[in-house]
N, C-alpha and C positions, 0 to 999 in steps of 0.2 A: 504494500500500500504506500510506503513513503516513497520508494522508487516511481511510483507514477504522479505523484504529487511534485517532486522534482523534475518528472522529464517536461509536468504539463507547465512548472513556472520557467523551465530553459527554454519551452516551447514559444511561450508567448514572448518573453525576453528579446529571443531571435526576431519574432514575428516584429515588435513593435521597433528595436534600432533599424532592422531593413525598411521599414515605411519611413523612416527619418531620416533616411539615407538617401532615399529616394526622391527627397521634396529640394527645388531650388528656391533658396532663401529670396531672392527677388520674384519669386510667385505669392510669395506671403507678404510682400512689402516691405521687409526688410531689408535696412542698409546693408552694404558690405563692408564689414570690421576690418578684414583684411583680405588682400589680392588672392591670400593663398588660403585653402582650408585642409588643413590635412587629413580630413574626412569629408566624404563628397554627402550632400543634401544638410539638413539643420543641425543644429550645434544641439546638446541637450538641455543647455540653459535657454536656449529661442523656445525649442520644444515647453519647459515646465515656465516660462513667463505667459505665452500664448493660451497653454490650457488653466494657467492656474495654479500652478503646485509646486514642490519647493523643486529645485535641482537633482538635492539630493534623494527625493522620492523615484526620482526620472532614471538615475542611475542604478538605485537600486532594484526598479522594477527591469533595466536593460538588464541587470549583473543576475536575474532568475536569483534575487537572497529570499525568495517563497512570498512575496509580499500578496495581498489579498486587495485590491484596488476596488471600492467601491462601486459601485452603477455612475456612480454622478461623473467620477474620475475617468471611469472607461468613456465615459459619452465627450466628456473633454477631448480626452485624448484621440480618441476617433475624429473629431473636428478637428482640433490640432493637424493630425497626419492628414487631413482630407480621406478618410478611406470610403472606398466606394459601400454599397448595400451588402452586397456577397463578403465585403474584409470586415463590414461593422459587426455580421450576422457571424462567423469566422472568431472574431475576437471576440462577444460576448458568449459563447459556445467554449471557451478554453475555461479551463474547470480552474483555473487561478484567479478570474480578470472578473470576479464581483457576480454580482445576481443579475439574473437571465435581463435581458438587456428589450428595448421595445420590439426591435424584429422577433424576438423568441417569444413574445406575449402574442405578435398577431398571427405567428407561427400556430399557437397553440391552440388561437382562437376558430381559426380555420379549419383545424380539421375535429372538430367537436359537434357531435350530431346534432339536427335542427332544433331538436329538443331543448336542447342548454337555453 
């Protein structure tokens, strides 16, 4: 059981630095600090100023140290990275990253006989 608990926090870890890797800082409106970035897309302090939370929350959530990120945080940080419908539904589905997220509620709602 803890082995799957660790693989799902290194899971999302990976998932959320590659969307931040992936964003160029002048699509967000952000100046450029410097000519050069020794990491390609957002810094992770652009990342936790934008959604909200501290740096150090940001890193700890990339570094998989098991953190448990609330609904309100994941919906941040979804916005933050821009992820599409399929990456929001994806990240609120990984068994670290908080309670079932709005896509998983209308998921749930749809297939409930007419009954309900």
């Amino acid at each position: 059981m803890v082995t799957s608990v660790v693989d799902a926090t290194h899971e999302l870890a990976a998932f959320l630095r590659s969307r931040r890797e992936r964003l160029n800082p002048q699509d967000l409106g952000l100046p450029m600090r410097r000519a050069i970035r020794r990491t390609p897309g957002l810094r992770r302090e652009e990342v936790a100023e934008i959604a909200g939370v501290s740096t150090d929350y940001i890193v700890r959530l990339e570094q998989g140290r098991g953190l448990r990120p609330s609904a309100e945080v994941v919906e941040a940080l979804a916005g933050t990275l821009r992820l599409s419908p399929a990456e929001r539904a994806y990240l609120y589905d990984r068994p670290g990253s908080g309670r079932a997220g709005p896509t998983s509620r209308r998921r749930r709602r749809r297939h409930r006989s007419p009954g309900w």
